[in-house]
Each structure stands twice: as C-alpha cells, then as structure tokens.
VOMAR-607067 format. One record per residue (C-alpha): residue in one letter; x, y, z; residue number from 1. Coordinates in nm, 2 decimals. Each point is the difference from the previous one (the first is absolute). Layout:
# VOMAR-607067
R   aa        X        Y        Z     i
R    A        X        Y        Z   NUM
...
***
This chain:
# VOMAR-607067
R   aa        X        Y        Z     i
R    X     0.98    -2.47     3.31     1
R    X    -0.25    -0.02    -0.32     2
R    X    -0.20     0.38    -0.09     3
R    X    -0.37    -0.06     0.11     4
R    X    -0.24     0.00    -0.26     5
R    X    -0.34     0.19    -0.07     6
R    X    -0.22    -0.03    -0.31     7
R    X    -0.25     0.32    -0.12     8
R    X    -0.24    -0.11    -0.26     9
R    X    -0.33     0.21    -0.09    10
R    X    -0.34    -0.16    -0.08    11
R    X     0.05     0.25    -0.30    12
R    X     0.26     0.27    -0.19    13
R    X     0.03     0.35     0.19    14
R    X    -0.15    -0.15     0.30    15
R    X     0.36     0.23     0.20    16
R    X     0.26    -0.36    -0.03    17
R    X     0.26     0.24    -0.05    18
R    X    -0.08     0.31     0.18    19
R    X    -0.03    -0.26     0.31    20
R    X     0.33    -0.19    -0.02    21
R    X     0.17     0.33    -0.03    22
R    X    -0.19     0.14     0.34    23
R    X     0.08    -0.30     0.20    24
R    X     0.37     0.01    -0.14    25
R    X     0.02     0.28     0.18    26
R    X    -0.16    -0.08     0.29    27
R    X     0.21    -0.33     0.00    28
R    X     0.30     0.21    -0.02    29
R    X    -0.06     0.20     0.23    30
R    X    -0.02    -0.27     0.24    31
R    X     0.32    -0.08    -0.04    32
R    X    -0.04    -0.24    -0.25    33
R    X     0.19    -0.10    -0.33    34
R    X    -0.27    -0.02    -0.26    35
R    X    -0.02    -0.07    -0.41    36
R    X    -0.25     0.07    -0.20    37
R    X    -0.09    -0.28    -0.31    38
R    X    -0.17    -0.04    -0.29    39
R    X     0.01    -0.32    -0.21    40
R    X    -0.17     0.15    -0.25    41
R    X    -0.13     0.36    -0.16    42
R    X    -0.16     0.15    -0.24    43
R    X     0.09     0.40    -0.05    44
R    X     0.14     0.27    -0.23    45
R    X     0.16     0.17     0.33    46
R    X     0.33    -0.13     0.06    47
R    X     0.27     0.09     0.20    48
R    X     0.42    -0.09    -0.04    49
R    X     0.12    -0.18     0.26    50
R    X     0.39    -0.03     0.16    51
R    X     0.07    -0.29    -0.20    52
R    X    -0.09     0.17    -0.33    53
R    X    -0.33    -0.14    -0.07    54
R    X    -0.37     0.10     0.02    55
R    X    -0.25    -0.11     0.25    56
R    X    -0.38     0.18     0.01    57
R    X    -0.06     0.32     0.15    58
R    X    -0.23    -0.14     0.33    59
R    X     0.31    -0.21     0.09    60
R    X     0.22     0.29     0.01    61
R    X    -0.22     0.21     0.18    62
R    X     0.01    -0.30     0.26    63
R    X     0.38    -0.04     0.00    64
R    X     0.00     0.34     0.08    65
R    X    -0.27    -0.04     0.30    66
R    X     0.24    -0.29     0.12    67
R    X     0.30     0.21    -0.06    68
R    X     0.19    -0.22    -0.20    69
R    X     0.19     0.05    -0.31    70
R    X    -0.23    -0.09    -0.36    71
R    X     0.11    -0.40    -0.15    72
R    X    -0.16    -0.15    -0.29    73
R    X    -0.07    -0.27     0.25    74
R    X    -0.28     0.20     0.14    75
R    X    -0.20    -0.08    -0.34    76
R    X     0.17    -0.25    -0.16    77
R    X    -0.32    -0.03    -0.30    78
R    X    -0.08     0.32    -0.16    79
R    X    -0.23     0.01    -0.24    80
R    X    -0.04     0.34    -0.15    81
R    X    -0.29     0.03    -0.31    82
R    X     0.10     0.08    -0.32    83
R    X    -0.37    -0.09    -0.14    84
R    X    -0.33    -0.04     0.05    85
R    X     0.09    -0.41     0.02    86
R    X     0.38     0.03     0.05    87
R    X     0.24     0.05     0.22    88
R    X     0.42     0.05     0.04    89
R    X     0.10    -0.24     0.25    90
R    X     0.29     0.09     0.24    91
R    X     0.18    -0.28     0.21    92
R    X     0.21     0.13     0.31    93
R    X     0.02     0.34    -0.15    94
R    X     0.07    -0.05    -0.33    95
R    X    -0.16    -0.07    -0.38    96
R    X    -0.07    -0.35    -0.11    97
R    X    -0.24     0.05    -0.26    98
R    X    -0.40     0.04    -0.05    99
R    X    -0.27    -0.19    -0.01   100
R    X    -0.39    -0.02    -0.12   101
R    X    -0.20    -0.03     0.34   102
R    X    -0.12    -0.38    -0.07   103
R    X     0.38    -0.08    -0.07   104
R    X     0.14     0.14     0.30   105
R    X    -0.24    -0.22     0.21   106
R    X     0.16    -0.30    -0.17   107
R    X     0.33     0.19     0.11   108
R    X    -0.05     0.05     0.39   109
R    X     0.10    -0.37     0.07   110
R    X     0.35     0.05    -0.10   111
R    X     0.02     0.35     0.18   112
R    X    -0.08    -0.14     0.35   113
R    X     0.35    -0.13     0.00   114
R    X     0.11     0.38     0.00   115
R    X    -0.28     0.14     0.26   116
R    X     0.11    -0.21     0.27   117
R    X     0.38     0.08    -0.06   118
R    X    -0.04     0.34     0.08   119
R    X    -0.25    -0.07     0.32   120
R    X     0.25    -0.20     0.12   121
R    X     0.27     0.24    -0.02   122
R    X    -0.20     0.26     0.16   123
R    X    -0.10    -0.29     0.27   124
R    X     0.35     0.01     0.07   125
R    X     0.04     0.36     0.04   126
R    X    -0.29     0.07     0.20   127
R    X    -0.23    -0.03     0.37   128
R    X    -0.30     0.02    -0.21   129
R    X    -0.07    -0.04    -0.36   130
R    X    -0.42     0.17    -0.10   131
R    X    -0.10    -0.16    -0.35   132
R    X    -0.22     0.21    -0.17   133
R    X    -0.22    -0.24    -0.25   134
R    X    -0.15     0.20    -0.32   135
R    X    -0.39    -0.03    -0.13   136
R    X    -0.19    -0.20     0.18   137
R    X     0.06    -0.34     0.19   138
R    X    -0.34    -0.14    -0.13   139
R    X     0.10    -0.02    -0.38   140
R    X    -0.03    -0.38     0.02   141
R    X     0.00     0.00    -0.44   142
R    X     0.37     0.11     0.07   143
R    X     0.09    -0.21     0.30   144
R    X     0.21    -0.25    -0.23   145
R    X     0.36     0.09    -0.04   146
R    X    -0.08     0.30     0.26   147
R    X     0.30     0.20     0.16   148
R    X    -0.17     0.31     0.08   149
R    X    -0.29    -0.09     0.24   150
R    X    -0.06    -0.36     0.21   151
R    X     0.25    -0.17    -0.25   152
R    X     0.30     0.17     0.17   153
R    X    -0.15     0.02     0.33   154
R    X    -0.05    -0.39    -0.01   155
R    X     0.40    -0.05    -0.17   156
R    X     0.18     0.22     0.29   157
R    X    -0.27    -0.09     0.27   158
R    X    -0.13     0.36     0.06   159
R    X    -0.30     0.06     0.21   160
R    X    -0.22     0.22    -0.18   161
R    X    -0.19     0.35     0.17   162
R    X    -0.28     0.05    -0.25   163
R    X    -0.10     0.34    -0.02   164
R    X    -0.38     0.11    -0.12   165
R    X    -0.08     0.36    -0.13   166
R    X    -0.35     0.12     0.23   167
R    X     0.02     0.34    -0.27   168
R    X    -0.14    -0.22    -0.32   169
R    X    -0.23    -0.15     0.21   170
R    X    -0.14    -0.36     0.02   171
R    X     0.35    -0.10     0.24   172
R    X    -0.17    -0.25     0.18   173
R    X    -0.05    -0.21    -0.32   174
R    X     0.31     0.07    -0.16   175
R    X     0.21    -0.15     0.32   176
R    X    -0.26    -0.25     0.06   177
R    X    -0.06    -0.10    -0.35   178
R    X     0.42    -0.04    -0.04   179
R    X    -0.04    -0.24     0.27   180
R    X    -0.27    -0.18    -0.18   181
R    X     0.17    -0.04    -0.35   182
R    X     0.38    -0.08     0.11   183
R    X     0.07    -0.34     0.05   184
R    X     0.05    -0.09     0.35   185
R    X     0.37     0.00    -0.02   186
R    X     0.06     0.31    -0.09   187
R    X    -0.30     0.14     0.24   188
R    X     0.21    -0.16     0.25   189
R    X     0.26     0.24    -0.08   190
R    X    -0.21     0.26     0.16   191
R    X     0.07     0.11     0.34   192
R    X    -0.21     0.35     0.04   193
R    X    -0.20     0.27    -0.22   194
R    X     0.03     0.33     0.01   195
R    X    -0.29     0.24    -0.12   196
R    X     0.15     0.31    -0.16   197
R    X    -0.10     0.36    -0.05   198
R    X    -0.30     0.03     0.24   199
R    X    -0.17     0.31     0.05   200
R    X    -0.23     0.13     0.28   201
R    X    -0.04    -0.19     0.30   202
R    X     0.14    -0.31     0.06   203
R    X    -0.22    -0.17     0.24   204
R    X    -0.24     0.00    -0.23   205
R    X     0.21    -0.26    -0.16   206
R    X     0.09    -0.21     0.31   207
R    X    -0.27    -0.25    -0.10   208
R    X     0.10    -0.05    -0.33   209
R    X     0.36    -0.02     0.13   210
R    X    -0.11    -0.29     0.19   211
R    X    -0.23    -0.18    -0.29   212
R    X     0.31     0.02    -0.18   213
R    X     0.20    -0.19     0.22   214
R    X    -0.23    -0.24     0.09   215
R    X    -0.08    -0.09    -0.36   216
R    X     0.37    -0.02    -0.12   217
R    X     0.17    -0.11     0.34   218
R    X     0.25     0.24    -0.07   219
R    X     0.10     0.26     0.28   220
R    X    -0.10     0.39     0.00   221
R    X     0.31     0.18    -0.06   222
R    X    -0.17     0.34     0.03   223
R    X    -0.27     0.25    -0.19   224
R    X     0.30     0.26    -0.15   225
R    X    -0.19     0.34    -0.09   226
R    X     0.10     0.19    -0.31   227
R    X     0.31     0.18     0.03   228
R    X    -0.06     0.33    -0.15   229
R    X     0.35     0.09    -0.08   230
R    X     0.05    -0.32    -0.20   231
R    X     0.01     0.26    -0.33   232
R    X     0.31     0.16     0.09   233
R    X     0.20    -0.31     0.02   234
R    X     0.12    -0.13    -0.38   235
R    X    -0.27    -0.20    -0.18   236
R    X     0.10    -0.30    -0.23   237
R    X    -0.28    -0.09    -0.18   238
R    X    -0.28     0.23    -0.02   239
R    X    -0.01     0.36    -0.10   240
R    X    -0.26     0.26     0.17   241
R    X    -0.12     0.12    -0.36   242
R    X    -0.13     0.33     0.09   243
R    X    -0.13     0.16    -0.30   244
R    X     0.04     0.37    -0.15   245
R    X    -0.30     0.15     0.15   246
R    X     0.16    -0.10     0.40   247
R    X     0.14     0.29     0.12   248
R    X     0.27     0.03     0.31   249
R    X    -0.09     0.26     0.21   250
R    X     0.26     0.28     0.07   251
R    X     0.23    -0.16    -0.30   252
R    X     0.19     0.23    -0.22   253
R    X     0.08    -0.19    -0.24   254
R    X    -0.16    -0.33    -0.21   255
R    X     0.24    -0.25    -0.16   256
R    X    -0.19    -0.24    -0.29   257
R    X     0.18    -0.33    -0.01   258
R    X    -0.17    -0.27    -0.24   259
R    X    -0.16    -0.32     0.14   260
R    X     0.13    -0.22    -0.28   261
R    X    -0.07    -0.37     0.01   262
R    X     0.34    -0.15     0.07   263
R    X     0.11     0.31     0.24   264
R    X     0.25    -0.09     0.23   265
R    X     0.18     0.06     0.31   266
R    X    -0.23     0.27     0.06   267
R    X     0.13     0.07     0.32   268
R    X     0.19     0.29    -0.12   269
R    X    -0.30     0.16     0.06   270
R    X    -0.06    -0.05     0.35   271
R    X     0.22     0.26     0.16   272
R    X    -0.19     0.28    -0.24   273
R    X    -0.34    -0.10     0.11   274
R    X     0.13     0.02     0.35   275
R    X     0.07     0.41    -0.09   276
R    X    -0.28     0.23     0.13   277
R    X     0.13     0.23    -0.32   278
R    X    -0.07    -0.26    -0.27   279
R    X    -0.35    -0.19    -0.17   280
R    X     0.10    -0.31    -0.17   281
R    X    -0.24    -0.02    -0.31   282
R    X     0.00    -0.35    -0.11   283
R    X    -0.11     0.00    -0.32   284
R    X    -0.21    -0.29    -0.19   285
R    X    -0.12    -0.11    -0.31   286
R    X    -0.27     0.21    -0.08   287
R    X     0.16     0.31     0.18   288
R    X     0.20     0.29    -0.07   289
R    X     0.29     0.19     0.12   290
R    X    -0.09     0.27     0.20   291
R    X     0.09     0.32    -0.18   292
R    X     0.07     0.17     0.33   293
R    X     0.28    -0.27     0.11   294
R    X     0.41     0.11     0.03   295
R    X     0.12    -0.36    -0.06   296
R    X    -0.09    -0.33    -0.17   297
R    X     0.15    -0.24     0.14   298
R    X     0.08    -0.35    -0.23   299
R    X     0.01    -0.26     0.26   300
R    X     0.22    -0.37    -0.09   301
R    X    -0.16    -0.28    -0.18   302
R    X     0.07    -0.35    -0.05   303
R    X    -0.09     0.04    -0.38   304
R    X     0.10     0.34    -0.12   305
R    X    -0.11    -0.09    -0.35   306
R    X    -0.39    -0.09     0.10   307
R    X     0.04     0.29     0.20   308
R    X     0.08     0.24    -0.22   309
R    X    -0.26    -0.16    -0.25   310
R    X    -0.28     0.03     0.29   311
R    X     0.07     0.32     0.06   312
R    X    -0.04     0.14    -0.35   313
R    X    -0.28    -0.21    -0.02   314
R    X    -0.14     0.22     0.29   315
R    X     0.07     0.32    -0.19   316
R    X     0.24     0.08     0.30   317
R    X     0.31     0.06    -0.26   318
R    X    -0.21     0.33    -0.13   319
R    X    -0.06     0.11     0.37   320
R    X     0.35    -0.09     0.10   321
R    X     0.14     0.24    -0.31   322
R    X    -0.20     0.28     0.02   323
R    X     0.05     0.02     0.36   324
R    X     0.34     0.04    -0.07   325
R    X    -0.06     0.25    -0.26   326
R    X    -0.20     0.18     0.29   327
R    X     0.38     0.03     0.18   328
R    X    -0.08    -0.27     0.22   329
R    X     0.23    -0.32     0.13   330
R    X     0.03    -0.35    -0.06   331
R    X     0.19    -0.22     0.18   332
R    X     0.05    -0.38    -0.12   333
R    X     0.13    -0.25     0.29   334
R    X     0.16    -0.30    -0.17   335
R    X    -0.24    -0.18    -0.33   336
R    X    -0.18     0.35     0.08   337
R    X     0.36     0.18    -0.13   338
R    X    -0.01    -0.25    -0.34   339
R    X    -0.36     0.06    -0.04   340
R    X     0.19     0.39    -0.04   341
R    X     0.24    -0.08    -0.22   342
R    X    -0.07    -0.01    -0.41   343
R    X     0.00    -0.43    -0.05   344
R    X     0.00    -0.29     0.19   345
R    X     0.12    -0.29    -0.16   346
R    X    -0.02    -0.39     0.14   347
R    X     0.20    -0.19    -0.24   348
R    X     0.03    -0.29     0.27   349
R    X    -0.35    -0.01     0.06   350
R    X     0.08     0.07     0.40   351
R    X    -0.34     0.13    -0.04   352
R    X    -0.20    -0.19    -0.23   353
R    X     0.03    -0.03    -0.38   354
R    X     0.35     0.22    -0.16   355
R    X    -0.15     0.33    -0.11   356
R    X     0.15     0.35     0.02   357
R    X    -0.29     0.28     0.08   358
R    X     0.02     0.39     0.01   359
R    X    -0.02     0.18     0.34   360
R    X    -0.13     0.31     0.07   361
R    X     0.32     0.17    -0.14   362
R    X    -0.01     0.23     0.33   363
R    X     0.37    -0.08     0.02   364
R    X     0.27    -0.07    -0.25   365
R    X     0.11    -0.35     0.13   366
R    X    -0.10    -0.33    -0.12   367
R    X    -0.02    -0.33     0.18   368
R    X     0.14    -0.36    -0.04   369
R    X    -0.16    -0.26     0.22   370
R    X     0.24    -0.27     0.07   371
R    X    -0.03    -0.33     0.20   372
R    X     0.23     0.13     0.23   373
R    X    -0.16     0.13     0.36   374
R    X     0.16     0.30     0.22   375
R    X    -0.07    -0.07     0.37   376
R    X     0.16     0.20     0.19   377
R    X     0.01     0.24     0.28   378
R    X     0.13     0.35    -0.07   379
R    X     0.10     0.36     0.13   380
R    X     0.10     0.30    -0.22   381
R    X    -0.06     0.41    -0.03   382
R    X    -0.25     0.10    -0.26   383
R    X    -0.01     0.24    -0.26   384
R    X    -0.05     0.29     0.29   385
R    X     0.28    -0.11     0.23   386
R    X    -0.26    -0.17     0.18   387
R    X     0.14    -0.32     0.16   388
R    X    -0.24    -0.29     0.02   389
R    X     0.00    -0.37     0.09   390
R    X    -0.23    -0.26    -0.22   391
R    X     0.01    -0.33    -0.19   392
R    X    -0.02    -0.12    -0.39   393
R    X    -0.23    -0.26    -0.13   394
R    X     0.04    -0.03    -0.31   395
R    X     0.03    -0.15    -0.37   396
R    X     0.11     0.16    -0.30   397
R    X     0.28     0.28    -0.09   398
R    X    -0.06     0.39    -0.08   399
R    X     0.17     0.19    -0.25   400
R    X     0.02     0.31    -0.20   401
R    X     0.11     0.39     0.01   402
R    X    -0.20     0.11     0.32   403
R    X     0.19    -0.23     0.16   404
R    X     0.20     0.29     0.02   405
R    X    -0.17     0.14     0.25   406
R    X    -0.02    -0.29     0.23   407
R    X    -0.25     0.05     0.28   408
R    X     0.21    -0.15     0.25   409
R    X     0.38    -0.16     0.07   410
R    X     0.04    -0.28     0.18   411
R    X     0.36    -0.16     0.13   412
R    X     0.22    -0.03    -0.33   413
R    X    -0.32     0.02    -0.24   414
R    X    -0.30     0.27    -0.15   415
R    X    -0.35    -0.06     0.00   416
R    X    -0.33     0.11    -0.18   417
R    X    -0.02     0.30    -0.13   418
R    X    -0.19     0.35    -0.08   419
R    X    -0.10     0.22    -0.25   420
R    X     0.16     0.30    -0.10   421
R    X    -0.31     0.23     0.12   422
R    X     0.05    -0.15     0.35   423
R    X    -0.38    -0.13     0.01   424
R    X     0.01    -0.39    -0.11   425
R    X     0.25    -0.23     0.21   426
R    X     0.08    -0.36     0.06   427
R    X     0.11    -0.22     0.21   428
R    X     0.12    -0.37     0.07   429
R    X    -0.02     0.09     0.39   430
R    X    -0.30    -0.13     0.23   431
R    X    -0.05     0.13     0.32   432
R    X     0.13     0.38    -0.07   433
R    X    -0.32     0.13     0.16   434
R    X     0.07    -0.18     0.36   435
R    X     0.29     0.15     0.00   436
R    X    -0.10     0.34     0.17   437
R    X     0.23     0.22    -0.15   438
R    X    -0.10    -0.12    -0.34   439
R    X    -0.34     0.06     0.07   440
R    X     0.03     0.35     0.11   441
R    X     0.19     0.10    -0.31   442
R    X    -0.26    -0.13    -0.20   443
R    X    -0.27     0.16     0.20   444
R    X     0.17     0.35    -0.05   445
R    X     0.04    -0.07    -0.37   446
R    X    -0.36    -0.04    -0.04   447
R    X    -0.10     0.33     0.22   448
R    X    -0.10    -0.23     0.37   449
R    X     0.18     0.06     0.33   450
R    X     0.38    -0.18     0.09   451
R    X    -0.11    -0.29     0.21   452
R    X    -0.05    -0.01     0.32   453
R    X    -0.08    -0.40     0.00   454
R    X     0.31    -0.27     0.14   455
R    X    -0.19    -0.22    -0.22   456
R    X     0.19    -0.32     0.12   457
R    X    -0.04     0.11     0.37   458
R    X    -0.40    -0.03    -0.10   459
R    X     0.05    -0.34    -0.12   460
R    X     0.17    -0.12     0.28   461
R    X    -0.23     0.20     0.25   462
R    X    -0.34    -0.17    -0.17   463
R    X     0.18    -0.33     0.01   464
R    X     0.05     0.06     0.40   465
R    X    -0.40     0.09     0.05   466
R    X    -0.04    -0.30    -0.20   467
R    X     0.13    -0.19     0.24   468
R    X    -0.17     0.11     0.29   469
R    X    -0.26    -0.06    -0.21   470
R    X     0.08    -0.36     0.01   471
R    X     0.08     0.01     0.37   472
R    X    -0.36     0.13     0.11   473
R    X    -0.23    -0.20    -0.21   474
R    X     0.19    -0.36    -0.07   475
R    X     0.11    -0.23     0.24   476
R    X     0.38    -0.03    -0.08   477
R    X     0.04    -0.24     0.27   478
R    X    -0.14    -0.22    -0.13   479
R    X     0.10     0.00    -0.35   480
R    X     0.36    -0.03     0.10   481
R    X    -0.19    -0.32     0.21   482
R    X    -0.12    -0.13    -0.34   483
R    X     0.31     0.05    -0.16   484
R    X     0.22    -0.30    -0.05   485
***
C-alpha cells in the first residue's frame, strides 16, 4: 500500500515549516507509524552526510532523526547551498553538479523535477507517511513557473498542502488570506487546512479570527500551536541567534568568540556549547571585536574560505584573533575555519571562484589545496588527548605542511588536522566534536569550565519528545492523517 502524503508550506520563510514536520514526525512515530520526512528543495549552509554518502540539509536530518530513520540523500534530493550574494552550489541527491547564478538556476528547475520525484517516490515506497516540508513561501507566484519547491511539486505528486501562518510577525490573517487571494485557483485547491503558528497569550482571543480565516479561505482550522519555548535547544539550520559581545550568560565561566562570517556554515557545531550552563557563546560581527576576556575563538566552516578569510581581515578580526593568541589564549578552526589557520590557500581550480592563492593567518604551519573533489563522510577516531569522538567531514580541499606532525586527531587508517607546537592553535576536519560529550568536557577543562554534566544528545531527543506533545495538545492530528492521501 502507497505512503500517505502531507504537504507543509508557509505563507512566508521562518514561519516553523521545519521545526513542525520534525514535531509531528515524532508524534507520527510514536503512533506507531512509519514516517519520512521530504524536501524537494533547500536552500542552507547546514548540511548533514547521509548513509548513502551524500548530503541532505540539516532540518531534514533533524527530522529523520525525529522519525527515527537512518539519513538518505533522498530526504533532500535539491540542495542549494550559497556560495554568493547571487549564487549558489547546487547538490542533486547528495552530491555536486555544479553552480549557478540565481536567474540561471530558475531556467534550471525544469530539468531537476525529474530527480525530486525519484527520491519521493522511493521514500513513498519505504514509508506509512511521507511530511513534505516546502521552503519560502507558497505565494511567490513571480517563481511559480518551473516550481519544485512550493505548489509546483505539491501539484506534480498530488500532495495536499497544510499552510502554516506565523501570528509572531503579525498581520497572519492577511498573509494566509492574501495567499489564498493571489494563487491561482488550482493550486489554492491544493489546500486542505492552515495552521497559525507561534501564538502567545490566550488563545480565545483568537477563536474569532480562527474562524474568519476559515470562512474566508474554505480551508479547515488545524489548530492555534503556541510558541514552544524550547525550540532553541534543538539544532537550527538557517538562522543564527546573533548575540552580540555586550550579552552576558549569567553564571558562565567562560566566553568563547566565534566569527559570524558571511558564508558560515554548518554552524551547528555550536549548539551543544550553547546548551552548557559553563560557556557564553560571543558571536562576533562586523563592526565587533573579540572579547579580550574569552579562552577560545572558535573559526566555524564556510562554504567560501577564501571570502571568508578576506571578510574577516576586512573586519580587523585577524589583529584580534593574533593578539589574542599572543595573550595565551586558544583558537580552534573546524574545517574552512582550520585553512583560514594555515599560512595560504590556494584555488587553482577555481572550486571557489576565480584561481588565486591567498595568505592565511599563518597561526599554523600548513597550507591548503582546494580540489574539486568532496569528502562526505561519517567518521570516528581518538583525538590528540586520547579522547575518542564520533563526527563527520564535509569538505573540499587538502592540508599540508610540518604541523601536520602533530595531528590533532587519528581516525581509522589516516591523521587529521593539526596543532601548534605551543599547544594553543588547533585544527580540525571533524564536525560534531562538541556533541560528542566526552569531547566537550575535555575542551571545557582545557579552557578552565567544569567536565560536563550535559548528555547533550539525550537533550535533543528529550526536546524532540515535548515537541511532540506539543503537537498532540494543540493540533488536531486526526485529522491531518484524514487529509492525508
């Protein structure tokens, strides 16, 4: 028997798509139910590797893992992960085709829906219940042509759609009305209920616009869903809660200053620190400095280590970054933050943008070779400490040079990153060293903080749980699995 079907779609970006497919794959599963979560298309700098030795976006993982299934590129079979201000690297089923200017990539969707409904089918066929999560907002009609993201795939694999409207910006009532007004009458069709996200306060005093809702779309009240106050401690994908260097943590003992630089990505190697009563994440942006009280700055990844390294020298954050070395303090580079260390980066391929070799902050002797070639894979290792850890690498480009001597960790049959001879600058290929609670503890002791006391992926999964019941109290899943088809 065929997977039923359900279709999320926002009047608008950040309106909780994501947050709510991964609640009510939980809530699904815990019903007993086999359940997929899908994306056609997305657009993010925080990936994940899958099983199958690809990348998907970091919201479908976080929903696989709400479902309990194992990570496929099927999941997200479109990534599109920003390399500019106007383009993009597009990834097809977990791996590299190319990149594209934003107006060519529209003239490109066509020939991708081919590949979109491949991998929905194949999860079809896997699954009780597959939750499509769209991306933007369903009422971009100037993009409906060639669509596979929104009402273009809903309409090709005959979804019904759940259109969700954010009550925290204000105005919802004309954002889900007004995206009844402006699609055309097919895809309105597609509708089958609303959901108004993110209330606070009290909810009959919303019962009447509820109502005028309904009765203006003809589209059913799936429920009012209140803010969910631990939404922060689950792993974000696209948005970072820039907190600047004048927030301070109460009871923290120690800060760490980790660069906001334009093409940062999977910043979710921060999450398990924020989640540490010991530690203040400074993020810091253009225009700020590092704090000269912090133990650690931390170099995050990025999806263009080059502009990187040129914005943040731009910013004057080199200077800070050296001197608070000089000052005895740590640096720690996670992936294009560990080249960023090293003395050059050169593109001759252009993986990038144009060939060029630059200097890096020369905070390590290494140098770096980005190379077409892509390293996806899922690893597990002991650090420089003894310290075992499991992680992932995501990454382009190969590291040499003598601190590779001292290679900061060793993984099955090879070395990786390195540190300096004084024992303060390190780097590292690894993501995810920092959910891993051992990991995290050894680092907390290095920088003068309490071992942890935090299971850090017995939080996840604990939030993901009151998510749920979340779901259960203030949506009607019966009937959403009635819509379902």
């Amino acid at each position: 028997m065929a997977a039923r079907v359900l279709m999320f779609q926002g009047t608008g970006s950040d309106v909780g798509k994501s947050l709510m497919v991964a609640g009510l794959a939980r809530a699904f599963t815990r019903r007993g139910l086999s359940v997929m979560p899908f994306k056609p298309q997305n657009m993010s700098n925080n990936a994940a590797v899958t099983e199958d030795g690809g990348e998907i976006g970091r919201a479908q993982a976080l929903q696989a893992r709400a479902a309990g299934v194992a990570l496929s590129v099927h999941m997200n079979p479109v990534l599109l992960k920003p390399q500019s201000e106007t383009g993009a690297q597009i990834v097809v089923q977990g791996k590299v085709i190319g990149s594209a200017k934003a107006a060519d990539y529209q003239h490109m969707k066509a020939s991708l829906m081919g590949h979109v409904l491949y991998s929905f089918n194949h999860l079809k066929s896997k699954a009780d219940l597959v939750l499509v999560e769209g991306a933007g907002s369903a009422s971009e009609i100037n993009l409906r042509a060639n669509d596979i993201a929104n009402m273009g795939f809903a309409r090709a694999a005959n979804a019904p759609v759940i259109l969700i409207g954010d009550i925290d910006r204000g105005g919802v009532i004309a954002s889900l009305v007004g995206t009844r007004t402006v699609l055309a009458a097919d895809d309105a069709a597609m509708i089958k209920g609303f959901i108004v996200n993110r209330f606070r306060g009290d909810a009959s005093l919303f019962d009447e616009g509820m109502r005028m809702i309904a009765d203006m779309t003809g589209w059913k009240a799936v429920g009012l869903l209140p803010h969910f106050d631990d939404a922060s401690r689950l792993p974000a994908e696209d948005a970072l809660g820039l907190v600047g260097p004048g927030h301070r943590k109460i009871g923290a003992k120690i800060r760490i200053a980790v660069p906001v630089l334009p093409h940062i990505s999977n910043f979710d190697d921060l999450d398990p620190l924020d989640a540490e009563p010991d530690v203040e994440l400074v993020r810091v942006r253009r225009g700020d400095v590092i704090p000269p009280d912090c133990a650690m700055v931390l170099l995050c990844g990025s999806k263009s280590t080059i502009a990187d390294l040129n914005a943040l020298e731009a910013a004057g954050l080199d200077v800070d970054i050296k001197a608070h070395v000089r000052r005895g303090g740590y640096v720690l580079g996670l992936c294009g933050g560990y080249q960023m260390l090293g003395k050059t980066i050169s593109d001759p391929e252009g993986v990038e943008g144009m060939p060029s070799t630059v200097e890096g902050l020369g905070l390590l002797d290494v140098d770096t070779v980005l190379t077409g070639d892509k390293r996806l894979v899922s690893v597990a290792g002991q650090s420089f400490d003894g310290k075992s850890f499991v992680g992932y690498e995501m990454h382009v480009g190969v590291t040499t040079g003598p601190d590779r001597s001292r290679p900061f960790a060793t993984i099955e049959n090879h070395e990786d990153g390195a540190f300096s001879a004084d024992g303060r600058v390190f780097g590292t290929y690894v993501h995810g060293l920092f959910a891993d609670d051992g990991q995290r503890s050894a680092w907390l002791e290095r920088l003068g903080a309490s071992s942890s006391l935090l299971n850090y992926e017995e939080q996840v999964d604990a939030v993901l749980d009151r998510l749920a019941d979340h779901m259960e109290r203030h949506l009607d899943l019966d009937m959403l699995l009635s819509m379902a088809r």
